[in-house]
C-alpha positions as CSV (number, residue, x, y, z in Angstrom):
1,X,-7.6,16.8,32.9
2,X,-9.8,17.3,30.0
3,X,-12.7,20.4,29.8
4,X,-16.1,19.7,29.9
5,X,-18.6,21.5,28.6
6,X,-22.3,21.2,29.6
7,X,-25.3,22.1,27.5
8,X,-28.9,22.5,27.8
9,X,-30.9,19.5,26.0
10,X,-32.4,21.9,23.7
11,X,-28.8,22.2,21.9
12,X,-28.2,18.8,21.5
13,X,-28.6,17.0,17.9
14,X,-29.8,13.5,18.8
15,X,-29.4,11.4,15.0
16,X,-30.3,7.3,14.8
17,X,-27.3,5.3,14.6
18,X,-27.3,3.6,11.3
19,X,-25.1,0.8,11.1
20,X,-25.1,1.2,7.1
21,X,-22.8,4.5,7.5
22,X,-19.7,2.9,9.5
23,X,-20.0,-0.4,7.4
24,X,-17.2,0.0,4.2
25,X,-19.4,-0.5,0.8
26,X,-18.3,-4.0,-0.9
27,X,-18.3,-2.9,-4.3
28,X,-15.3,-0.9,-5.3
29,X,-15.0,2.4,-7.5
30,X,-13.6,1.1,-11.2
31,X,-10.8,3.3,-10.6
32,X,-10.3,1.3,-7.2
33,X,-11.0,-1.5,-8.8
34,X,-8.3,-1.4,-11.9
35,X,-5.0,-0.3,-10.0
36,X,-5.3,-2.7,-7.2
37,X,-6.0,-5.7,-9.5
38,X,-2.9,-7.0,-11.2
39,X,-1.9,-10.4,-12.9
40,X,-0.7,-13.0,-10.8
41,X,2.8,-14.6,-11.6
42,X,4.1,-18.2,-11.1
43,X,6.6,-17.2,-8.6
44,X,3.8,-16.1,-6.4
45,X,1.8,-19.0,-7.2
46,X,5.1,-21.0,-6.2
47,X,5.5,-19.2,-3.0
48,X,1.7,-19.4,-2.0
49,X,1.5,-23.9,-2.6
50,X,5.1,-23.9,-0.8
51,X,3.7,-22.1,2.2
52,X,0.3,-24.0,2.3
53,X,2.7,-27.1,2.2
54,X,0.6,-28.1,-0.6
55,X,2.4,-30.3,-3.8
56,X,2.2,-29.1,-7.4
57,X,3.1,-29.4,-10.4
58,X,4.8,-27.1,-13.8
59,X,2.2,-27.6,-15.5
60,X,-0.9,-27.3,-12.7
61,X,1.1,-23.5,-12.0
62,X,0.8,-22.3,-15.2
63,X,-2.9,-23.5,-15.7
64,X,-3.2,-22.0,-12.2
65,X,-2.0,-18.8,-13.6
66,X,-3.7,-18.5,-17.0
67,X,-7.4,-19.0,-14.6
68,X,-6.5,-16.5,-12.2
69,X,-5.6,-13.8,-14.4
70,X,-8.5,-14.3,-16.7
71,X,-11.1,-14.3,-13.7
72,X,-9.1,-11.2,-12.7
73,X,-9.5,-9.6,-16.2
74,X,-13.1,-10.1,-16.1
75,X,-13.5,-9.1,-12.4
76,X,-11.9,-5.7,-13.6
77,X,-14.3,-5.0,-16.2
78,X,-17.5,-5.1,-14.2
């Protein structure tokens, strides 16, 4: 059974709720940003068409690859 405690309304702290403060910020710290971003490999690209069923190409991979990691390279410095 838990304890309860009552208190007079005087010692109560009543705040707004504001959504704003339990909603997690978009935009990343650049610290955040640079260790969780990394290059993206063929073999993954591989395993990602294979499991979406989806049919490709050597050459469609590697263009897939080179456009990835530069859109991640540029995301990075922002």
């Amino acid at each position: 059974m838990k304890k309860v405690e009552v208190v007079k309304n005087t010692q109560v702290e009543v705040k707004p709720f504001v959504l704003r403060n339990f909603i997690q910020s978009k935009e990343m710290p650049a610290t955040i940003k640079h260790t969780t971003i990394t290059k993206v490999t063929k073999k993954e690209l591989k395993n990602v068409a294979d499991s979406l069923g989806l049919p490709y190409e050597d050459a469609q991979i590697s263009f897939c690859k080179k456009l990835l990691n530069e859109y991640l390279k540029q995301m990075s410095e922002k």
